[in-house]
C-alpha positions in Angstrom: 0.0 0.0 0.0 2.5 2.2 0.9 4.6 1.5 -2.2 1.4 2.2 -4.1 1.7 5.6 -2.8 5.4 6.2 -3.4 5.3 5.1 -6.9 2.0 7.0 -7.6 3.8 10.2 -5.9 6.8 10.1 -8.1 5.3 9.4 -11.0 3.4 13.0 -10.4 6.6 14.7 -9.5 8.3 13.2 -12.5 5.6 14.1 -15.0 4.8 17.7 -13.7 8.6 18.2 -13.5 9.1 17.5 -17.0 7.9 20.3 -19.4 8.4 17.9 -22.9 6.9 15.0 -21.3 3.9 17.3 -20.2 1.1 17.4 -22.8 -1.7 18.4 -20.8 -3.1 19.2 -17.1 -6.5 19.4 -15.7 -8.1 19.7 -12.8 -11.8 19.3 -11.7 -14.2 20.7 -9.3 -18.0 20.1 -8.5 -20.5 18.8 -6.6 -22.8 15.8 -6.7 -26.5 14.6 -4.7 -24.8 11.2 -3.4 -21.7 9.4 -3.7 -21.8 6.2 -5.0 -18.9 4.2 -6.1 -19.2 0.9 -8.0 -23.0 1.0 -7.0 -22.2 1.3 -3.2 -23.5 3.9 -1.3 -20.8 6.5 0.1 -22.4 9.1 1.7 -25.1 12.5 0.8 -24.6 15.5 -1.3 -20.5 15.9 -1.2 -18.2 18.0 -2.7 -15.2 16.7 -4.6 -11.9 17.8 -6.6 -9.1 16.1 -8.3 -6.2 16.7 -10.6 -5.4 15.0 -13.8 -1.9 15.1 -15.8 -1.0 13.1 -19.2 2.2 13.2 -20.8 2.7 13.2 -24.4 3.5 9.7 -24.4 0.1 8.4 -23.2 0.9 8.3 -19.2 -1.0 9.6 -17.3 -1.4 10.6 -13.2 -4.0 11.9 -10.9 -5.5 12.6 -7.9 -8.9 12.5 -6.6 -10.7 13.6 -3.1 -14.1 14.0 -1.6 -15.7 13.4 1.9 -17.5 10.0 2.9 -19.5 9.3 5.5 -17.3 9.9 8.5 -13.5 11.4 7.1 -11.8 11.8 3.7 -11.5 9.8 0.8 -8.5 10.2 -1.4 -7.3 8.2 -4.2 -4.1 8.4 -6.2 -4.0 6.6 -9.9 -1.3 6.4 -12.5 -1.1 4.1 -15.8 -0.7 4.3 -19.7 -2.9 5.2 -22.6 -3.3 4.3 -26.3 -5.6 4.1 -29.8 -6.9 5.8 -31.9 -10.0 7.3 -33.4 -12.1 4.1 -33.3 -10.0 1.9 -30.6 -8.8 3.5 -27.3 -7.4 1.1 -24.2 -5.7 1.9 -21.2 -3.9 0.3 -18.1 -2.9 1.5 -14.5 -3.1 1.1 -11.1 -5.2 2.7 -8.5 -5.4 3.3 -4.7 -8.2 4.2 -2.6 -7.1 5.7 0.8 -9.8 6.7 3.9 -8.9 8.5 6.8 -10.5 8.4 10.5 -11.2 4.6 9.9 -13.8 5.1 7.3 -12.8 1.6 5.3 -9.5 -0.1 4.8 -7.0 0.8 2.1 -8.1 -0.6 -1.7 -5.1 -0.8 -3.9 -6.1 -2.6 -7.6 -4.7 -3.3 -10.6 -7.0 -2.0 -13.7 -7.6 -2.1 -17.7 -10.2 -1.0 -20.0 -10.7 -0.4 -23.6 -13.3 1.2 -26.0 -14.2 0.9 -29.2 -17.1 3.0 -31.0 -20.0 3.4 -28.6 -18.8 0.3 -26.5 -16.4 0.6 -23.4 -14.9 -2.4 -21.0 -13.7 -1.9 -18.0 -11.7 -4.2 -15.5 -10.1 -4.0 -12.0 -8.8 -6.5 -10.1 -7.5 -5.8 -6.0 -6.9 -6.4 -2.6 -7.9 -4.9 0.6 -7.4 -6.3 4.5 -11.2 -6.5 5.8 -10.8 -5.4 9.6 -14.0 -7.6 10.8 -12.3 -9.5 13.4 -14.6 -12.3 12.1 -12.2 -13.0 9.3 -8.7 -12.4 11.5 -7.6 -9.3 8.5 -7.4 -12.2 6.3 -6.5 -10.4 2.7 -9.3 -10.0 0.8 -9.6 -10.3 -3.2 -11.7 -8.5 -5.2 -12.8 -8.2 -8.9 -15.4 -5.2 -10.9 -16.5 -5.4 -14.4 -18.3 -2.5 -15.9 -19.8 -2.7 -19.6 -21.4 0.9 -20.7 -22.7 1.4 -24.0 -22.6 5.3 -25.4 -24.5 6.1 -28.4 -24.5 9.1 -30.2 -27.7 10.7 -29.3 -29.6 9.7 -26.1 -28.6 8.3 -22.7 -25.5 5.9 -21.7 -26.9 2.7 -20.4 -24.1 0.8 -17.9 -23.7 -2.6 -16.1 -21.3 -3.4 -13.3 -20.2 -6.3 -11.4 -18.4 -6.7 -8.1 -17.5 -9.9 -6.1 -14.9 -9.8 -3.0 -13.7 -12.9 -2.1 -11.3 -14.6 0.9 -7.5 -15.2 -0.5 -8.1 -18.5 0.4 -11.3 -18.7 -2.0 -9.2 -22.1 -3.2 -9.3 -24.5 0.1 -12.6 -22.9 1.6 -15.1 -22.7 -1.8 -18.0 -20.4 -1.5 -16.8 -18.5 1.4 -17.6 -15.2 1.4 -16.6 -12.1 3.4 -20.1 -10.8 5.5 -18.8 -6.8 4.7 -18.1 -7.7 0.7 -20.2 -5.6 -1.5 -21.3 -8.1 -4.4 -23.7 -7.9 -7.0 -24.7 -6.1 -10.0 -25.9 -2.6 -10.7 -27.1 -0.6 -13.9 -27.1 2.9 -14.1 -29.2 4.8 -17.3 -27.9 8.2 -17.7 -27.3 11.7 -19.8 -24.6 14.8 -19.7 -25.2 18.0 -20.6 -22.5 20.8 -21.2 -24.6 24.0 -19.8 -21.9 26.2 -20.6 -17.9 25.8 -21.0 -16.2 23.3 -19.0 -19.2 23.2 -16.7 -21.2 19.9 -16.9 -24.2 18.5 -15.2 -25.2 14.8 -15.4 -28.5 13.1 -14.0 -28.3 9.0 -13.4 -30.6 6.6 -12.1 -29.5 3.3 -10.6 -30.7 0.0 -9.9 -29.2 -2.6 -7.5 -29.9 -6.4 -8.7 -28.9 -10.2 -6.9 -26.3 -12.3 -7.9 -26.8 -15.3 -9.4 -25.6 -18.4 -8.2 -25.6 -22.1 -10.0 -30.3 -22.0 -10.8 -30.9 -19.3 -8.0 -29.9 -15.9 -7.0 -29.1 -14.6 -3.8 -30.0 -11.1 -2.3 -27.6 -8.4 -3.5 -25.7 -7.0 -0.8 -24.6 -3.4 -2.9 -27.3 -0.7 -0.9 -27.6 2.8 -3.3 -28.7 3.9 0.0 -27.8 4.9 3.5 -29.7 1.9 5.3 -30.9 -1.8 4.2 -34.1 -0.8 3.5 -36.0 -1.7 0.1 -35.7 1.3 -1.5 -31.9 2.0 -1.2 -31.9 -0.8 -4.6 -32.7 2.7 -6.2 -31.0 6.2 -6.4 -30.9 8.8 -8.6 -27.6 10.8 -8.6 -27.1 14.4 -9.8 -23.7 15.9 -10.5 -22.2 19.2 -11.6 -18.6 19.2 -12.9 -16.4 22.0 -13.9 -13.2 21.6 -15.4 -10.1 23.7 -15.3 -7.6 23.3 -17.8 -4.0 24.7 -16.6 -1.6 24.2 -19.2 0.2 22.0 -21.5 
């Protein structure tokens, strides 16, 4: 984890220190109704910020904050990307840092590619679940995200998340109690309401998993509490972003 952080920290320092490797720096501001990440429930309406830099030969590095329920969220990326008009893929790392005890450190290894209106998306990670139930056994994880972008109209998007116990291979089937598995679908539009400034509208729906002929209860909540109607949310944000040189 801390590794994660070092490289992720020199890779910034490297690229921003550079002025021929630096093609272009962003960064981004805004506000949104509800957090949700990877169709779990976060916390309410929250600000956020971040800073994006990509070199000229397709790396690129960020950083990206925003309160959660109880602390800070902050998450440092880095990776490479590639294509061309029709074909575009990329490839990186990511970690997902909380303070005050909010959740345990995330640190994943991700890839995605897109071509025309379809994009792919991949992660694969490892966190240390602190229920003393499971002894901080490592924990595995793995998120698939599909989202299909036409021209005109809304994007329509499917996820997938399953955490599993290290030792998935001598104990089959068992499953952390705090892992946040199931699918989700989101249906959603963007709208540029002036320059740099953009507001977006989703709506969300939790489903179950499936399992051999039946389906168990999905355990992702769009909502603060367990109750029926956290399988729904609809998410409003506003995004402006600043470009600061290249």
């Amino acid at each position: 984890m801390t590794k994660l952080r070092l490289v992720c920290a020199a890779a910034a320092l490297a690229a921003m220190g550079s002025g021929t490797a630096l093609a272009d720096t962003s960064a981004n501001v805004g506000i949104m109704s509800d957090y949700i990440f990877r169709g779990v429930y976060q916390t309410g309406a929250t600000a956020f910020a971040g800073i994006d830099v990509e070199g000229e030969t397709g790396m690129y590095v960020g950083a990206w904050g925003t309160n959660v329920h109880d602390g800070l969220e902050y998450d440092l990326y880095l990776g490479y990307r590639g294509g061309g008009e029709m074909f575009t893929w990329n490839a990186g790392v990511t970690g997902y840092y909380y303070t005050d005890e909010f959740d345990d450190t995330y640190q994943e290894l991700n890839a995605g590619f897109s071509y025309g209106f379809l994009t792919i998306d991949y992660a694969l990670g490892d966190y240390k679940n602190g229920n003393a139930l499971y002894r901080d056994e490592a924990q595995t994880y793995q998120y698939v995200g599909v989202t299909f972008t036409p021209e005109t109209g809304p994007y329509y998007f499917v996820g997938r998340t399953d955490y599993k116990n290290i030792d998935t291979d001598l104990m089959p089937g068992r499953w952390p109690g705090t892992g946040k598995n199931g699918y989700w679908f989101e249906i959603g539009k963007s709208f540029e309401i002036m320059e740099d400034l953009e507001i977006s509208i989703a709506a969300l729906y939790s489903g179950d998993v499936p399992q051999g002929l039946s389906t168990t209860t999905s355990s992702i909540q769009l909502g603060p509490s367990s109750a029926s109607d956290s399988e729904y949310a609809l998410v409003v944000k506003l995004t402006k972003t600043i470009a600061i040189g290249e």
